[in-house]
N, C-alpha and C positions, 0 to 999 in steps of 0.2 A: 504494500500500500504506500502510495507518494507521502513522503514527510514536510509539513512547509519549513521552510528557514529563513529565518529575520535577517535582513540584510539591505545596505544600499547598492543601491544600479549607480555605478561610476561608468562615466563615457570620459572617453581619453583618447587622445593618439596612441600607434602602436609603441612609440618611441617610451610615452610616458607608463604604460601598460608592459612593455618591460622593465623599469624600473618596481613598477609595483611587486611585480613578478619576480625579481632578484631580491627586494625585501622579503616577499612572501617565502624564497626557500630560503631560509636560515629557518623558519618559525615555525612554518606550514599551518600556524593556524587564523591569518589572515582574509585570504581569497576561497570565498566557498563555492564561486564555479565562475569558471573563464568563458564570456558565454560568444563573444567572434571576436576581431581583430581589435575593436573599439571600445567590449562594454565588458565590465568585471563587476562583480557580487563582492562582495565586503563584506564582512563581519563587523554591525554597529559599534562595537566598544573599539574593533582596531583603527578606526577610521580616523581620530587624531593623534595616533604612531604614524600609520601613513603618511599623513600631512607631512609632519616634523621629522620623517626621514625622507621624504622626497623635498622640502626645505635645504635640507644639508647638503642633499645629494646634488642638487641643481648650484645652490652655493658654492659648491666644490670645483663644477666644471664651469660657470658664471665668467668669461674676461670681465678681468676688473683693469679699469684704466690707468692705476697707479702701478701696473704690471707691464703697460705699453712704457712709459715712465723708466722701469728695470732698464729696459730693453735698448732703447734709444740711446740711454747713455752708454751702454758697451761696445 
């Protein structure tokens, strides 16, 4: 018999859907079903983890201009 499960519908790019998707394997308790290239189910309570590691993760690869700055002077 179908079970329901509580969750959000996240639409994303694929680009951002695999990030999601490289959080979700360390944990595997994040993403409760991959549903095409676009849309991902969530698990309500991991939804502001999510955030705040795609936050960092985007910060991380982010040009920041005081790095053009580095650059120029070498």
């Amino acid at each position: 018999m179908p079970r329901a499960v509580k969750g959000v519908l996240v639409e994303c790019d694929p680009s951002i859907k695999a990030l999601i998707l490289s959080i979700d394997s360390k944990s595997h308790n994040i993403v409760l079903a991959d549903l095409d290239d676009e849309h991902l189910l969530i698990d309500v309570p991991m939804l502001e983890h999510v955030k705040r590691q795609l936050d960092s993760q985007l910060a991380e690869n982010t040009f920041k201009p005081a790095e053009l700055d580095d650059i120029q002077r070498k």
